[in-house]
C-alpha positions as CSV (number, residue, x, y, z in Angstrom):
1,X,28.8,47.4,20.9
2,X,25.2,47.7,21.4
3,X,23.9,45.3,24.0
4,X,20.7,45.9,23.8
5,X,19.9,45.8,20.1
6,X,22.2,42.2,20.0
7,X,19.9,41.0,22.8
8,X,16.4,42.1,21.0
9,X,18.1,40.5,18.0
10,X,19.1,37.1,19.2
11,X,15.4,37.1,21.6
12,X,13.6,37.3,17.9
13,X,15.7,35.1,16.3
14,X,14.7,32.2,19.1
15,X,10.8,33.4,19.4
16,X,10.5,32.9,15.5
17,X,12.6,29.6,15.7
18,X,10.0,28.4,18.6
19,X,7.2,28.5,16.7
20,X,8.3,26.2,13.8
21,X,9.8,23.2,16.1
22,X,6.5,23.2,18.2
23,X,5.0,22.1,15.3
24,X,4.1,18.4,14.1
25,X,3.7,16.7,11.1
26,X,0.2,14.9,10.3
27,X,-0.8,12.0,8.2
28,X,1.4,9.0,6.7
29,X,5.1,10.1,5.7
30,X,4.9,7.6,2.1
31,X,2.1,5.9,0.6
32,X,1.8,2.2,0.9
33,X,3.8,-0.3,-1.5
34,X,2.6,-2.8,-3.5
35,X,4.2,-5.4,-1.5
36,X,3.4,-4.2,1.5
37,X,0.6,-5.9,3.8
38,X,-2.8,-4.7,3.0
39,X,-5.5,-5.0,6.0
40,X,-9.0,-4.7,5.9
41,X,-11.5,-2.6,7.8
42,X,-11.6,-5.3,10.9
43,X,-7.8,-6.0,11.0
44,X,-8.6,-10.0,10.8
45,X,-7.6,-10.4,7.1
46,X,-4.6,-9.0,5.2
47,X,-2.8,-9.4,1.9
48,X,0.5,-10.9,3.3
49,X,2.5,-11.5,-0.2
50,X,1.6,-9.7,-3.3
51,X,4.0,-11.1,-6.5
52,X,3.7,-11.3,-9.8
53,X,4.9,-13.6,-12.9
54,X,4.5,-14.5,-16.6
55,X,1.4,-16.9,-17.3
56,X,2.4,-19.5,-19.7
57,X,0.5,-17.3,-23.0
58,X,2.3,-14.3,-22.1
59,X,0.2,-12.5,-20.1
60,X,0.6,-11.3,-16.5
61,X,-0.4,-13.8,-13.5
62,X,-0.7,-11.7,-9.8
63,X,-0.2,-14.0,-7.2
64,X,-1.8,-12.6,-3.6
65,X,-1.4,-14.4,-0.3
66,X,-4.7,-13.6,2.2
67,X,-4.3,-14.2,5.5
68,X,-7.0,-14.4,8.3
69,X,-5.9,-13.8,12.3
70,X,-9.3,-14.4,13.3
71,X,-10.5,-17.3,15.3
72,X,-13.4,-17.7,12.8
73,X,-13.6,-18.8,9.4
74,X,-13.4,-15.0,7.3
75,X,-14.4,-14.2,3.3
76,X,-13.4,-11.0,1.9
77,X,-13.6,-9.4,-1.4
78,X,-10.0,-9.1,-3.0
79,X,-9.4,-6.2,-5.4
80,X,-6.3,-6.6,-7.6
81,X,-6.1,-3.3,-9.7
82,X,-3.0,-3.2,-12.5
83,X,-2.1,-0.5,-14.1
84,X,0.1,0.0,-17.0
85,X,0.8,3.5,-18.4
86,X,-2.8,4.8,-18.5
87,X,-5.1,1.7,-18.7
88,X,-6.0,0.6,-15.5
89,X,-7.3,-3.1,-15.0
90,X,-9.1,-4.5,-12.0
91,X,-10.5,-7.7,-10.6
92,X,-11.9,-8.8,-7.8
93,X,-12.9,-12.2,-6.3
94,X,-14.2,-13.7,-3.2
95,X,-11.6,-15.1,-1.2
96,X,-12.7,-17.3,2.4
97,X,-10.0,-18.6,4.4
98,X,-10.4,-20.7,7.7
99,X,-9.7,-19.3,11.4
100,X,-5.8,-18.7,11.8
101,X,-5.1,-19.9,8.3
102,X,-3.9,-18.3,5.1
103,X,-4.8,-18.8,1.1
104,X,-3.4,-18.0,-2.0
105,X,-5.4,-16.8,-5.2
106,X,-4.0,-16.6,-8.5
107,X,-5.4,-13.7,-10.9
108,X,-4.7,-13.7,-14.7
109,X,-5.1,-10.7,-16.8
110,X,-5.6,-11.5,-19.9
111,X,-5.6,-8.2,-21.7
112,X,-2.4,-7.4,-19.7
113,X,1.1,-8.6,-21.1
114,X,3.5,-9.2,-18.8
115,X,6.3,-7.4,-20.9
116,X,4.0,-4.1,-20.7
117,X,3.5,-4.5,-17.2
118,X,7.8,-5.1,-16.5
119,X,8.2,-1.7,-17.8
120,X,6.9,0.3,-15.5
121,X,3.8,-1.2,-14.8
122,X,2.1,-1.2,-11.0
123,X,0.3,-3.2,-8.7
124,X,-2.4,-2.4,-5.9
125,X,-4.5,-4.8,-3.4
126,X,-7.0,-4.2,-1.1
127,X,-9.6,-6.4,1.2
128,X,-13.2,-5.1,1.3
């Protein structure tokens, strides 16, 4: 048996091995859900429940929770976007919510039905 050709083999086999587990991943593993807490820039207001339902006329109705961790009184714009195959439909509104207190704001989309939207439709929040 050659020893010496083994040996160089095996030492290879672990240098090129070495380089690929000193190696780290960067950035986030998955993207955010929908339902998933949405902060803003300062950390003091989120979007703590994110939910959905049928208005009474058929059309969909997003119902977002904003919560504020501050010990002062906080207003934020909230951006609801919906999108359903390729149309994509947005609102925003103002929300202001006292120190250490949370509110909920209701959002109709008219031009959205909420049968469309149950088949494959999707949902995204942010604070600004």
């Amino acid at each position: 048996m050659n020893r010496r050709g083994a040996l160089s083999a095996v030492l290879t086999g672990i240098a090129a091995l070495a380089g690929c587990t000193t190696r780290s991943a960067t950035g986030p593993r998955t993207p955010p859900t929908p339902g998933e807490p949405t902060a803003s820039g300062e950390g003091s207001m989120s979007v703590t429940d994110l939910n959905v339902e049928e208005a009474a006329e058929g059309h969909l109705r997003v119902l977002a929770t904003v919560t504020n961790r501050s010990e002062a009184e906080r207003t934020r714009t909230l951006r609801i976007r919906v999108t359903v195959g390729e149309t994509r439909t947005t609102q925003r509104r103002d929300v202001t919510v006292p120190a250490d207190d949370e509110r909920e704001v209701v959002l109709v989309f008219e031009s959205v039905a909420y049968a469309d939207f149950a088949n494959g439709g999707s949902l995204g929040s942010q604070l600004s």
